[in-house]
N, C-alpha and C positions, 0 to 999 in steps of 0.2 A: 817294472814300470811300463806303462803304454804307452804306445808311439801317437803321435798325432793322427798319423796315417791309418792307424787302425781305426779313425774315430771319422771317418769320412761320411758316415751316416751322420752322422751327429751335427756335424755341419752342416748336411744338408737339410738337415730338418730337425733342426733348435728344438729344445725340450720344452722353452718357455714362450710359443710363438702361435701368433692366434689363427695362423693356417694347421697350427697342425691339430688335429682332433684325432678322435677315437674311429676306429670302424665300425662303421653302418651298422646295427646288428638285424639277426637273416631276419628275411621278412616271412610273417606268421599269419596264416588265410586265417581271418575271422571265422570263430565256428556262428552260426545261422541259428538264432532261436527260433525252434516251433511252438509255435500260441497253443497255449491247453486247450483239451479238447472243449468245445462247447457244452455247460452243464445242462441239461433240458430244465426250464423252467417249470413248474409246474402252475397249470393251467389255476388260474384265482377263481374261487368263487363267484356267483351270481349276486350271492346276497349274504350278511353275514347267516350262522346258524343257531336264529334265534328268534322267537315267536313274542311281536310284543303283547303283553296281559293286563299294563297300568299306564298312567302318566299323569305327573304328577307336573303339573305347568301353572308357571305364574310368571310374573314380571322378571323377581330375579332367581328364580330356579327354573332349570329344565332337567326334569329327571323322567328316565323311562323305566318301566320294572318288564323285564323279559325273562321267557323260560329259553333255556338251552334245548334246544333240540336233540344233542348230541350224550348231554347227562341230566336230562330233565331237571337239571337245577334251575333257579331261581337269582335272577341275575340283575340286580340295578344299575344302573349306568348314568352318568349326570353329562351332560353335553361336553364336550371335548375331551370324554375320557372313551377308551379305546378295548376293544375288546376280539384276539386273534387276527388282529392287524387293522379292522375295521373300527374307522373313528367315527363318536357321533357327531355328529354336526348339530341338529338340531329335533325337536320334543314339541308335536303341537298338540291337542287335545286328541285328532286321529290320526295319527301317526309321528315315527320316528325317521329319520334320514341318516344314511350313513356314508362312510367314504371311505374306499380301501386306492391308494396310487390311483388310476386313470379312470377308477369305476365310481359309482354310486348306488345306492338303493334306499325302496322307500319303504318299509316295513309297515303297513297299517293295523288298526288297532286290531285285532282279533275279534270278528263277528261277534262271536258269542259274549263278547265283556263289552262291548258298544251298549248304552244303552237301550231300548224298545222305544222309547218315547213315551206320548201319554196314554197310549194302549194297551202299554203290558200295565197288568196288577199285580201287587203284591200278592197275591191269591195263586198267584200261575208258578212261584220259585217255590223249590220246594220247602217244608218247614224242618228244620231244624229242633224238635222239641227235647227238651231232657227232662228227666222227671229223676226226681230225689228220691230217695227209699230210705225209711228208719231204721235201723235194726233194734 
């Protein structure tokens, strides 16, 4: 059996008593996060990479027909659809507009597909002739 007297901790600091708590546990130096390195951005374009060749504009369509500069394809786009991050905005008869984040550009019709006016003739493009053969 135990004596009381062995138990003189006990007394002095009750098992069920709302001074007595646990020890502090050791204090831990936060480790320091370092920020990733900075990715370099790469520089945006001027303008998207596309030569416009048509437009097809009325009241309620705006569409622009472009060639890629980059795969010489042939590329339509209808206003607020988007092409390598650049969105159209809008489709006038000479010209298209675009918008990539903080920039813009205005892509105008391509000289050579403008019309001439009332000076050029038919006579000046070249002909196109096919000729059929029997066998």
């Amino acid at each position: 059996m135990v004596s009381l007297g062995s138990l003189s901790i006990t007394r002095e600091r009750p098992l069920f008593s709302a001074s007595r708590r646990a020890p502090a546990p050791p204090a831990v130096a936060a480790a320091v996060a370092t920020p990733p390195p900075a990715v370099p951005v790469a520089a945006l374009p001027e303008r998207p990479a596309l030569v416009l060749i048509g437009t097809i504009f009325g009241p309620s369509l705006q569409t622009g027909v472009f060639r890629d500069e980059t795969s010489d394809r042939i590329v339509t786009l209808t206003a607020g659809g988007s092409r390598d991050g650049w969105t159209l905005r809008s489709v006038s008869r000479s010209d298209a507009r675009f918008e990539l984040a903080d920039r813009s550009a205005v892509l105008p019709l391509r000289p050579s597909a403008q019309p001439q006016g009332k000076s050029a003739s038919p006579t000046t493009r070249p002909s196109r002739r096919r000729e059929w053969y029997d066998n």
